[in-house]
ZATIPA-876500 format. One record per residue (C-alpha): residue in one letter; y, z, x. Coordinates in nm, 4 decimals, always signed. Layout:
<recs>
REC   residuo         yy         zz         xx
REC         A          Y          Z          X
...
</recs>
This chain:
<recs>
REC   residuo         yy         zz         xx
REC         X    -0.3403    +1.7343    -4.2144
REC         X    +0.0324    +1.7250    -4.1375
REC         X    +0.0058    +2.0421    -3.9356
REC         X    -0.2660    +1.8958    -3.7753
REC         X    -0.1049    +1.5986    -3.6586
REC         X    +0.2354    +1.8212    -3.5735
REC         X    +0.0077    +2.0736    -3.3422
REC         X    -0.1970    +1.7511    -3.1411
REC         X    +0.1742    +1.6274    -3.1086
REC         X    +0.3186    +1.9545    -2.9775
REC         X    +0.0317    +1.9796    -2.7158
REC         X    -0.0441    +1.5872    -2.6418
REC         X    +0.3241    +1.3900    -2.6513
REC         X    +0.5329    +1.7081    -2.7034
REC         X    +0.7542    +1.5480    -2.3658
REC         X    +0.7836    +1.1991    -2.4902
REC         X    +1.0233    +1.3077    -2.7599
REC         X    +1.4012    +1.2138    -2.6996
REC         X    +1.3383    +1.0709    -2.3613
REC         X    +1.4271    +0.6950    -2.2620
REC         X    +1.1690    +0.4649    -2.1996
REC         X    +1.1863    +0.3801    -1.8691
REC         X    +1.1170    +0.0222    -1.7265
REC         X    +0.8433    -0.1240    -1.5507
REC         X    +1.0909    -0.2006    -1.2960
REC         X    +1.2265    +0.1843    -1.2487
REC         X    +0.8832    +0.3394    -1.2392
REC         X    +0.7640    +0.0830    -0.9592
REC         X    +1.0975    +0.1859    -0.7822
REC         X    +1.0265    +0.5576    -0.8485
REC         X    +0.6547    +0.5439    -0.7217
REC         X    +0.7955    +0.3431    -0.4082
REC         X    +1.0016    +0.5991    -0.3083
REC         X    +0.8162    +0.9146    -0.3834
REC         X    +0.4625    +0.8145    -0.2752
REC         X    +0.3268    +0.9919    +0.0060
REC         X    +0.0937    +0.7068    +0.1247
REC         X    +0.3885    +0.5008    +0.1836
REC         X    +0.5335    +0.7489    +0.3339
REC         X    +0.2867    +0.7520    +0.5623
REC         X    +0.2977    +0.4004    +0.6193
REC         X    +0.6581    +0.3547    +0.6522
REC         X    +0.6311    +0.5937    +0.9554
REC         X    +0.3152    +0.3890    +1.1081
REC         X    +0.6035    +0.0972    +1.0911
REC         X    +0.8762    +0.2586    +1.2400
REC         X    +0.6437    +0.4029    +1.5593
REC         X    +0.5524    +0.0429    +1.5841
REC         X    +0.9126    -0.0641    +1.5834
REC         X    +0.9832    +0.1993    +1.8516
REC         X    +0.6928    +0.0889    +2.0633
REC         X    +0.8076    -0.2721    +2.0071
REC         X    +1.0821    -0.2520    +2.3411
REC         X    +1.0941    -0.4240    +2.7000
REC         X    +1.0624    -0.0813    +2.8468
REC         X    +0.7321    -0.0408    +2.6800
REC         X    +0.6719    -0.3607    +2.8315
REC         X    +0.7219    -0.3326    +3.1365
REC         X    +1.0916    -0.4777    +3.2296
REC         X    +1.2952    -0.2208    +3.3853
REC         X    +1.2166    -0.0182    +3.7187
REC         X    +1.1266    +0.3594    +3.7589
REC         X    +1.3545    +0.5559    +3.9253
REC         X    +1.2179    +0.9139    +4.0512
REC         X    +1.4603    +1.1718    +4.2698
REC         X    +1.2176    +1.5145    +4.4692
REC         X    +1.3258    +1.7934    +4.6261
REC         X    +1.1200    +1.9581    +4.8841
REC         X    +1.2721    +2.2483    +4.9921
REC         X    +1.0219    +2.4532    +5.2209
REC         X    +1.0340    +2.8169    +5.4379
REC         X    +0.7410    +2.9137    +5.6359
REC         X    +0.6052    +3.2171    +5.9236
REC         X    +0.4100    +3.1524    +6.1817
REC         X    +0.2859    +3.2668    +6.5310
REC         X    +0.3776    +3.0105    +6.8029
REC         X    +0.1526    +2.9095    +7.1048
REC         X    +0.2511    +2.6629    +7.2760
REC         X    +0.1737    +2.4533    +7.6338
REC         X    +0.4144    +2.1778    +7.7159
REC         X    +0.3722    +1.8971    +7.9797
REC         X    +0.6575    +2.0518    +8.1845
REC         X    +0.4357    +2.3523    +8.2480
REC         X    +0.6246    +2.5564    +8.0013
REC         X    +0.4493    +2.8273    +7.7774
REC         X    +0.5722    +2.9573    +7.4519
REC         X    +0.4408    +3.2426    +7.2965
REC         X    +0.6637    +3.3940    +6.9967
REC         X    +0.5728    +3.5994    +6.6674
REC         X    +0.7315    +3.5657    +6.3665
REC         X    +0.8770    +3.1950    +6.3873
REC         X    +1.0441    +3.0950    +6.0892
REC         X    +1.0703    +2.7103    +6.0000
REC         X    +1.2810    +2.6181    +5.7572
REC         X    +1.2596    +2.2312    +5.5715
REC         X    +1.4399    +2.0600    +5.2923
REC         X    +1.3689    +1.7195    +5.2056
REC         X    +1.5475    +1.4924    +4.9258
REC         X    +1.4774    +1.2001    +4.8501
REC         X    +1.5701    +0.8947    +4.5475
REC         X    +1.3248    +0.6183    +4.4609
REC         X    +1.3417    +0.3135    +4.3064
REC         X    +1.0307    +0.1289    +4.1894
REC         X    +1.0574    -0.2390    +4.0050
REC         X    +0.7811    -0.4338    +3.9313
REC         X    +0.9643    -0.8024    +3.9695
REC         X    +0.6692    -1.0055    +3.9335
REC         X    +0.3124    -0.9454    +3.7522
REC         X    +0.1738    -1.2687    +3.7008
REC         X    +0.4447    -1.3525    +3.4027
REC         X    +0.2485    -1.0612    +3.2101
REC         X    +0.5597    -0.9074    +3.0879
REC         X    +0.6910    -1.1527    +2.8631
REC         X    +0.3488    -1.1444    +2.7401
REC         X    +0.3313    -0.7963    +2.6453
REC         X    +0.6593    -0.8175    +2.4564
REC         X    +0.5671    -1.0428    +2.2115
REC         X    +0.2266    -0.9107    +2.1598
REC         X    +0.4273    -0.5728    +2.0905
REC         X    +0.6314    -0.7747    +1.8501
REC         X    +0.3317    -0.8927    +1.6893
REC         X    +0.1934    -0.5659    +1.6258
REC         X    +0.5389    -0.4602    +1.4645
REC         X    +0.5273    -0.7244    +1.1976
REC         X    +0.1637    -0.6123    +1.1579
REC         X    +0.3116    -0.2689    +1.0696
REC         X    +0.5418    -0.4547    +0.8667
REC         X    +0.2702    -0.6183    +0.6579
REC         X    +0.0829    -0.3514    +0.6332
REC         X    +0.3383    -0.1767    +0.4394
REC         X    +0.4246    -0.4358    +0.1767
REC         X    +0.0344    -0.4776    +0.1576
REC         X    +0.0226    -0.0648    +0.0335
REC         X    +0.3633    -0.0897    -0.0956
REC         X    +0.1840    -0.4289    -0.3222
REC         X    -0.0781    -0.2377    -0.4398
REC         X    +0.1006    +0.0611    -0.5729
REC         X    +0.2844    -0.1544    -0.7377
REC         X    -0.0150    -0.2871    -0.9223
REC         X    -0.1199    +0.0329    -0.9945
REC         X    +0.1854    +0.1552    -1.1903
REC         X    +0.1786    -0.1584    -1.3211
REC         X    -0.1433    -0.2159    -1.5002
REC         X    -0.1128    +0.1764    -1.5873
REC         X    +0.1773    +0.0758    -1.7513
REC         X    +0.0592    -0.2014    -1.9655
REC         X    -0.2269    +0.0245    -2.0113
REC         X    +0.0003    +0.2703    -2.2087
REC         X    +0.1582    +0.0135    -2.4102
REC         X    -0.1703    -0.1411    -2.4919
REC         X    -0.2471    +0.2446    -2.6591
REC         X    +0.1068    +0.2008    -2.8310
REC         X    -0.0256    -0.0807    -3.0053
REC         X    -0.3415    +0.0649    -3.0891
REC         X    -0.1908    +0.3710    -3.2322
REC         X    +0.0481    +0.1416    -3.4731
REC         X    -0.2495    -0.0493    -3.5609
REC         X    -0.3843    +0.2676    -3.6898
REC         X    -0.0826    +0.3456    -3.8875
REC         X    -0.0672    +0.0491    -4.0892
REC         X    -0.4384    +0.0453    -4.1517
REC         X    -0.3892    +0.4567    -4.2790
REC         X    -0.1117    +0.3025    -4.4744
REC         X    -0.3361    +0.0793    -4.6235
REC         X    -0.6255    +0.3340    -4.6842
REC         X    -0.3820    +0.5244    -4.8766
REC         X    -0.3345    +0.2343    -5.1004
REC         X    -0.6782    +0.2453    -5.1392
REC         X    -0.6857    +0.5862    -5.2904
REC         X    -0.4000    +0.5600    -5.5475
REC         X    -0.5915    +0.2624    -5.6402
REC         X    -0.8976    +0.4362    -5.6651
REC         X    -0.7409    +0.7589    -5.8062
REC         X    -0.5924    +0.5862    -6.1192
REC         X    -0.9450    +0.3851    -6.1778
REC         X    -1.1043    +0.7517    -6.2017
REC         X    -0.8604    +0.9216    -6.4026
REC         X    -0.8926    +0.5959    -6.6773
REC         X    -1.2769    +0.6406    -6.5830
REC         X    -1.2970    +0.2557    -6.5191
REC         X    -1.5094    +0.3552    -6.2054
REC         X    -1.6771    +0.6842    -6.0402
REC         X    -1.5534    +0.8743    -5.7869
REC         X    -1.7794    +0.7365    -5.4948
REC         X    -1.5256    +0.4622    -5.4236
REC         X    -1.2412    +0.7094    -5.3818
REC         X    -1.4497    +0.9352    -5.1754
REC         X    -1.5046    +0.6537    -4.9406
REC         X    -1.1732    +0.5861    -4.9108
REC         X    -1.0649    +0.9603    -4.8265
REC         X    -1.3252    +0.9481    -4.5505
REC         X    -1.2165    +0.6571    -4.4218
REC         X    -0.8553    +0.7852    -4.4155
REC         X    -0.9657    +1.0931    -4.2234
REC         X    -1.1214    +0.8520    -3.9936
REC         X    -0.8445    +0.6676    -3.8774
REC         X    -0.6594    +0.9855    -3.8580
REC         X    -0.8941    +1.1702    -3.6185
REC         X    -0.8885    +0.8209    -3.4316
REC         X    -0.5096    +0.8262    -3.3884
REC         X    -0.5454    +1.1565    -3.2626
REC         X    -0.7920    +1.1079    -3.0047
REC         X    -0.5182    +0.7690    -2.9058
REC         X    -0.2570    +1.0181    -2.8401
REC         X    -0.4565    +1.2174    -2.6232
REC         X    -0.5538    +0.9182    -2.4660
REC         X    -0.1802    +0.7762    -2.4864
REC         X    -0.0517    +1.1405    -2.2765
REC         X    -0.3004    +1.1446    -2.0683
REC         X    -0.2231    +0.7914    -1.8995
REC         X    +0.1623    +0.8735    -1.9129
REC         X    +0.0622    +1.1826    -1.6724
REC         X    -0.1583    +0.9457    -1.4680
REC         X    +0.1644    +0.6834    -1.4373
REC         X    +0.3786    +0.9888    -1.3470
REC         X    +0.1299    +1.0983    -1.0731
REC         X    +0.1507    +0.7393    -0.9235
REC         X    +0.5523    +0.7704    -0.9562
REC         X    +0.5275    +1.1209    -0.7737
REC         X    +0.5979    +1.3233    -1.0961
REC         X    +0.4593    +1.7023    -1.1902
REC         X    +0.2139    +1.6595    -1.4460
REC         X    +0.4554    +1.7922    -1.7052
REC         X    +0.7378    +1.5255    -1.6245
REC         X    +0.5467    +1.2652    -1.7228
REC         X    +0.7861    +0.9349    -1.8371
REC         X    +0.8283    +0.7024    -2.1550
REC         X    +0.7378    +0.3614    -2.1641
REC         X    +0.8535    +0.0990    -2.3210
REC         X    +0.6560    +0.0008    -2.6794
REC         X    +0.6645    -0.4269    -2.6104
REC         X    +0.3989    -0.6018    -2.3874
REC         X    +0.5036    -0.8945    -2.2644
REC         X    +0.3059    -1.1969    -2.1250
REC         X    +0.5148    -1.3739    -1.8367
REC         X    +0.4303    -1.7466    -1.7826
REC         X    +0.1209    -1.8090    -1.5242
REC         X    +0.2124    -2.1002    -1.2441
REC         X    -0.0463    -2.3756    -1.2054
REC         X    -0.3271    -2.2310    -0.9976
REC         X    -0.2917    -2.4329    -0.6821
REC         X    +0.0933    -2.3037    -0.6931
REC         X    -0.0279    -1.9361    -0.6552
REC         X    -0.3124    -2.0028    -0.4235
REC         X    -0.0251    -2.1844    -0.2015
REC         X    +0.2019    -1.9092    -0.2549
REC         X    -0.1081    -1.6536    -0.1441
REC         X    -0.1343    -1.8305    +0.1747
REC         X    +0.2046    -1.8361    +0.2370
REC         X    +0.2900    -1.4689    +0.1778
REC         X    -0.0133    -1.2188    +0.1303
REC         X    +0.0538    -0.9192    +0.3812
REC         X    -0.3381    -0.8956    +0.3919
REC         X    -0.3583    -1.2549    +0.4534
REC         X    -0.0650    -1.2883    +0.6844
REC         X    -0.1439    -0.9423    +0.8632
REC         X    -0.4842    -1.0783    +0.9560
REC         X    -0.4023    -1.3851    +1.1351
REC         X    -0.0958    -1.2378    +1.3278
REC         X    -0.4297    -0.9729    +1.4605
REC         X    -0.5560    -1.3113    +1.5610
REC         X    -0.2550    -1.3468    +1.7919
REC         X    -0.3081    -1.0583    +1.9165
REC         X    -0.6076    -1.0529    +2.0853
REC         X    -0.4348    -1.4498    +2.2182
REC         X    -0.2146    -1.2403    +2.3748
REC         X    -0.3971    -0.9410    +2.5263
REC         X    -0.6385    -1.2287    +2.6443
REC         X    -0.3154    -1.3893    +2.7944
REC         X    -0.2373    -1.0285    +2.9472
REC         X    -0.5659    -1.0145    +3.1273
REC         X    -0.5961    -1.3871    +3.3204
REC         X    -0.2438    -1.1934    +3.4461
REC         X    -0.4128    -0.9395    +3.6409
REC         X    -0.5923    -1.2576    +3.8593
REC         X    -0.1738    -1.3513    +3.9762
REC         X    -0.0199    -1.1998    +4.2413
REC         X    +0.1892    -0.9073    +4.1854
REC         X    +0.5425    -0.8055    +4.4133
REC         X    +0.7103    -0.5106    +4.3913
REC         X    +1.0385    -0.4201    +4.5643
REC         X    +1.0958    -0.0292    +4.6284
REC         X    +1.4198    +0.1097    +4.7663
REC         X    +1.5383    +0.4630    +4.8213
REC         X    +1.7889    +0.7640    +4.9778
REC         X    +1.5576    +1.0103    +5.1859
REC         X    +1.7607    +1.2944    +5.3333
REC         X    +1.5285    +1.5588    +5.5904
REC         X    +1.6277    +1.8693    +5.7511
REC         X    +1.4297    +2.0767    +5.9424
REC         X    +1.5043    +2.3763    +6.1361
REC         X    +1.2813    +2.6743    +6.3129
REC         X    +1.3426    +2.9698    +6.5413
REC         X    +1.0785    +2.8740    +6.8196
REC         X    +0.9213    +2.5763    +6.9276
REC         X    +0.9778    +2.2336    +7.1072
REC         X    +1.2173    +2.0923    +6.8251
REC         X    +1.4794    +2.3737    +6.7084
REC         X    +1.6523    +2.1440    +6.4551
REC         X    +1.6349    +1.7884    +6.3470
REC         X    +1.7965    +1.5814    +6.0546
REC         X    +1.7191    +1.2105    +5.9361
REC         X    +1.9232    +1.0592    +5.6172
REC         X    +1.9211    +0.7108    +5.4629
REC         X    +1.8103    +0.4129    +5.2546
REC         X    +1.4919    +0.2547    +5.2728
REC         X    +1.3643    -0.0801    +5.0849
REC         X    +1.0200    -0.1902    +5.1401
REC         X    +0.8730    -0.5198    +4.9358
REC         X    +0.5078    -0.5071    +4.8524
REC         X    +0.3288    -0.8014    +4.7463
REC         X    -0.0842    -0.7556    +4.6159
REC         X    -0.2880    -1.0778    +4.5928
REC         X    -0.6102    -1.0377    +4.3368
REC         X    -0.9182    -1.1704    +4.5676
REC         X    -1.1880    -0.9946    +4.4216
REC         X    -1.2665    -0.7567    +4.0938
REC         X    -1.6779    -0.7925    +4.0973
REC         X    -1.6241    -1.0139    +3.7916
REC         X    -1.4913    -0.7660    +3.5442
REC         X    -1.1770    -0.9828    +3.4630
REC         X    -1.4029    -1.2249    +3.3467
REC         X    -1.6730    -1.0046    +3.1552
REC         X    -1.2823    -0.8941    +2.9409
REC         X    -1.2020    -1.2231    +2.8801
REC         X    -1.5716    -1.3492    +2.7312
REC         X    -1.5223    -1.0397    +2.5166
REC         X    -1.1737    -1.1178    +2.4376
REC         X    -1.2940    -1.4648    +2.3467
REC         X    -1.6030    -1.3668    +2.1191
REC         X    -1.3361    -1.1046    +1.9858
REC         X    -1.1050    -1.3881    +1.8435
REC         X    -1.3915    -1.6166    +1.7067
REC         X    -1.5149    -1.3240    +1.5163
REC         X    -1.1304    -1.2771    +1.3909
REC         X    -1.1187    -1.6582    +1.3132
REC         X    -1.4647    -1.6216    +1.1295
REC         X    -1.3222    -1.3062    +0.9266
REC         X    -0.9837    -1.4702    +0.8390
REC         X    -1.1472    -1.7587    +0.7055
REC         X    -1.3964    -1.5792    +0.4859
REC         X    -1.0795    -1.3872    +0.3578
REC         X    -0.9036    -1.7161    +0.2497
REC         X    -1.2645    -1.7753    +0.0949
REC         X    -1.2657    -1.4544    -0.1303
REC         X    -0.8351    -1.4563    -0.1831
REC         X    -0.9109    -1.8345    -0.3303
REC         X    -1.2260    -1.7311    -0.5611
REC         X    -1.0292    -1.4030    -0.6663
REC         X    -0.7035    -1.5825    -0.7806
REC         X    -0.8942    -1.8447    -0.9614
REC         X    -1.0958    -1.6025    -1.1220
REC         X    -0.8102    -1.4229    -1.1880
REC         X    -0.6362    -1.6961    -1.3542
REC         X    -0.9352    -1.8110    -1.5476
REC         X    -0.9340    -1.4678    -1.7026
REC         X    -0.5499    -1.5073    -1.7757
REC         X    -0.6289    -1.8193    -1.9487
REC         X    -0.9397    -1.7553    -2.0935
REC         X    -0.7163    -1.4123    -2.3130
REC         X    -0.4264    -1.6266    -2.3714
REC         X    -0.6654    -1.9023    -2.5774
REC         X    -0.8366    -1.5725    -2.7394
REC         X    -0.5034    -1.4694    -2.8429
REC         X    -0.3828    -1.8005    -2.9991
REC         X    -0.6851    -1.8193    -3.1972
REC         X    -0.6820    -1.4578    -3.3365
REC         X    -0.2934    -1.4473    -3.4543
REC         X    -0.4239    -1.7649    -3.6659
REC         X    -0.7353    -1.5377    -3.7650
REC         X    -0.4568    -1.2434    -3.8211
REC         X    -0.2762    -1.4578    -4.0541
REC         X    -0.5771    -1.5764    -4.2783
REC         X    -0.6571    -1.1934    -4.3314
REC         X    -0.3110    -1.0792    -4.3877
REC         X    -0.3219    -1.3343    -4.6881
REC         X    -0.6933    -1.2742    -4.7843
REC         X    -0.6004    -0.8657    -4.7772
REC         X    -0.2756    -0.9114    -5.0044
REC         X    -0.5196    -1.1204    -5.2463
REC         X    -0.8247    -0.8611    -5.2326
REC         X    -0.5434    -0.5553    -5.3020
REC         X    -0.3597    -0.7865    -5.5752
REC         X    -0.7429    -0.8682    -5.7382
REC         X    -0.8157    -0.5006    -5.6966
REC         X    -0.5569    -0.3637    -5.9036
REC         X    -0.6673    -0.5813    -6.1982
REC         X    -1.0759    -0.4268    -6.1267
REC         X    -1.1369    -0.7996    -6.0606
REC         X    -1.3001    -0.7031    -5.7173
REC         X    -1.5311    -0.4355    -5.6007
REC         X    -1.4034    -0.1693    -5.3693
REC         X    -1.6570    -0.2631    -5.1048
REC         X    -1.4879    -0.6373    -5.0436
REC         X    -1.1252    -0.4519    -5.0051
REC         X    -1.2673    -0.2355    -4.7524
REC         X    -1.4340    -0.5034    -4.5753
REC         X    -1.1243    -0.7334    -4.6250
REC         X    -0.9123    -0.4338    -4.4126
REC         X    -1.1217    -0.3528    -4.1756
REC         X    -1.1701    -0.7229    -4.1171
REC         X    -0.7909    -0.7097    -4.0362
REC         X    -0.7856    -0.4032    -3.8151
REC         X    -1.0450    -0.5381    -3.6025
REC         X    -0.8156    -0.8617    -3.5498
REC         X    -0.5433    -0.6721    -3.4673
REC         X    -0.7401    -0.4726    -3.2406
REC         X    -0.8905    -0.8049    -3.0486
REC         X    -0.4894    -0.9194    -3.0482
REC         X    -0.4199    -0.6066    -2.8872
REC         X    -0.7155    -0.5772    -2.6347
REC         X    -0.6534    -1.0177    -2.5752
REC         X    -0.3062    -0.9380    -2.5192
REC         X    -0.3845    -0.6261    -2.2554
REC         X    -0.6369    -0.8378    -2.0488
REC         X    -0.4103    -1.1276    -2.0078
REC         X    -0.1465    -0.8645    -1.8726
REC         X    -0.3744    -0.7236    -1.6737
REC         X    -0.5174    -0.9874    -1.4832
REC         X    -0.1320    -1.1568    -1.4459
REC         X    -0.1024    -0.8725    -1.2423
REC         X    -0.4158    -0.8718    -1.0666
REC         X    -0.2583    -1.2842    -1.0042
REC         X    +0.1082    -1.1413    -0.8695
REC         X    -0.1020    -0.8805    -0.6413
REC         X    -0.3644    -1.1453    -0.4952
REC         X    -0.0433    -1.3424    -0.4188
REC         X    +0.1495    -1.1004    -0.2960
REC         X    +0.4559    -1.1347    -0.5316
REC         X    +0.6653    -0.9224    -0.6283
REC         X    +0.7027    -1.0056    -1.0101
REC         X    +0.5460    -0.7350    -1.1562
REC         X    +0.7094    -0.8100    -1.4944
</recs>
């Protein structure tokens, strides 16, 4: 059996040997930065911030230079008022023009102010959105993590119970060998023995296989797969108008969705724009030189500036501004409608959250007082046992009424954790301890 549990070892937990447990703290910080989805998302951020400039919106003028550099042959017939006739082959014309615009929107109905902050908007959107993904990875290493302690547990719970089993056998061994009983009680007590073994087994299979899981989350090779650390702890829960509060105040989800709110204010702000009047002011360097071999005009040049102011007054668009802005409007209700119903389901998912947080941490209270009663009741039944003054059938039930205990402490203790962290994600903290 030894070999056994040294080959299941070898394949199962072979890596957890001689490494440091690392934190909850350090894997969150490992997954952060080696997670391809947030990747992803930190680049949707930083195109946002890029996008998120007063060029983008509009504030500075275009400036364009051409060059028009032209040669052309041609036939010439010509009849000029002066009774002159011209009639040449092979005229060559020759034209360069240069020129160096200016173009600079200086008024569009105050729409560019507008634009910048809806730009703004949309880069703490990107913002949000990224400590909204970056918030729920967290959660995942998290509960994986408390998920692999809770197996810890379990697998120690086995141990003492195999350590108790075994007690079970000597007794039973020396009660055969003076023939004070049969052998049918010590049989039992072998099976169960091999019970709990194969049981610990299949817990360290289960044990490796969610340390691989927590190292994919952390960005690890299946074979690099970390350590955790053996204690669970249960951090104190705030009152559960505190964290509803705090929800409200700084959920990305919650938070993301109303800035999309202002928005669509904003792009409805952009559009009643379009109905102002709009000036622009253009100015310019034009340089033209032309030149030919025949004709009326055997060279000419023009160079200079130019500035010209135009100024557009909306009068009519057949009503489309308007059909936008009903749109726009219906748009935003619909948001309103949405981001309300989201407050809705944030409020009844904390609470039911918390409920289940309190609900385990009662559970728990009342089985370490349960765990205590059998503790004593075992050492009795195993005290009675060695005198033959209780059948082998009350000390079994006597430990396995222990094990179970321990089993709802550990299970009690794993659901509180768990839905604590379900509590810090709803809320969007960042107290994942």
């Amino acid at each position: 059996m030894k070999i056994f549990k040294m080959i299941c070892l070898m394949a199962f937990g072979l890596n957890v040997f001689g490494q440091t447990p690392i934190s909850l703290e350090d894997a969150i910080k490992e997954a952060i930065k080696n997670n391809l989805d947030i990747a992803i998302e930190r680049n949707e951020y930083v195109l946002t911030g890029i996008n998120n400039s007063w060029s983008n919106a509009g504030a500075y003028p275009t400036i364009q230079a051409d060059l028009t550099p032209t040669i052309s042959s041609s036939n010439l017939n010509q009849k000029l008022a002066s009774g002159l006739d011209i009639n040449r082959n092979g005229v060559v014309a020759k034209n360069f023009n240069a020129e160096v615009n200016a173009n600079w929107n200086v008024l569009n109905g105050f729409k560019l102010y507008t634009t910048k902050k809806r730009l703004e908007q949309l880069e703490q959107i990107g913002e949000l959105n990224l400590i909204q993904q970056i918030n729920n990875l967290s959660y995942e290493v998290a509960l994986t993590y408390a998920a692999a302690q809770q197996l810890i547990q379990q697998q120690k719970n086995i141990e003492e119970q195999i350590s108790i089993t075994q007690e079970r056998i000597d007794i039973n061994q020396k009660k055969v060998e003076v023939g004070a009983s049969g052998k049918s009680d010590l049989l039992q007590a072998q099976i169960d023995k091999n019970s709990l073994i194969s049981a610990r087994e299949a817990l360290a299979g289960q044990y490796t296989n969610t340390l691989i899981s927590l190292g994919l989350l952390m960005g690890r090779s299946p074979g690099d797969y970390p350590a955790v650390k053996e204690t669970m702890s249960l951090p104190v829960t705030e009152p559960l108008d505190a964290v509803i509060q705090l929800a409200l105040k700084q959920n990305p989800t919650i938070l993301a969705t109303n800035k999309q709110i202002a928005v669509t204010a904003l792009t409805q702000k952009e559009t009643k724009a379009v109905r102002l009047p709009n000036v622009n002011v253009r100015t310019g360097y034009g340089y033209n030189r032309s030149q030919s071999t025949g004709g009326f005009s055997l060279f000419n040049q023009s160079y200079g500036p130019t500035a010209s102011l135009g100024i557009s007054v909306p009068i009519y668009s057949g009503g489309r501004v308007k059909s936008v802005l009903e749109q726009l409007d219906i748009q935003m209700k619909n948001q309103q409608l949405n981001y309300n119903l989201l407050i809705l389901e944030y409020k009844t998912m904390i609470t039911q959250a918390y409920n289940d947080v309190k609900m385990a941490e009662a559970r728990i209270l009342l089985v370490k007082d349960n765990i205590k009663l059998a503790k004593e009741n075992l050492e009795i039944s195993q005290g009675r046992a060695k005198y033959q003054s209780i059948t082998a059938l009350e000390l079994r039930q006597a430990q396995y009424s222990l094990m179970e205990l321990q089993t709802e402490l550990i299970n009690n203790t794993f659901l509180a954790r768990a839905a604590k962290l379900k509590l810090t994600m709803l809320s969007g903290g960042s107290n994942w301890q």
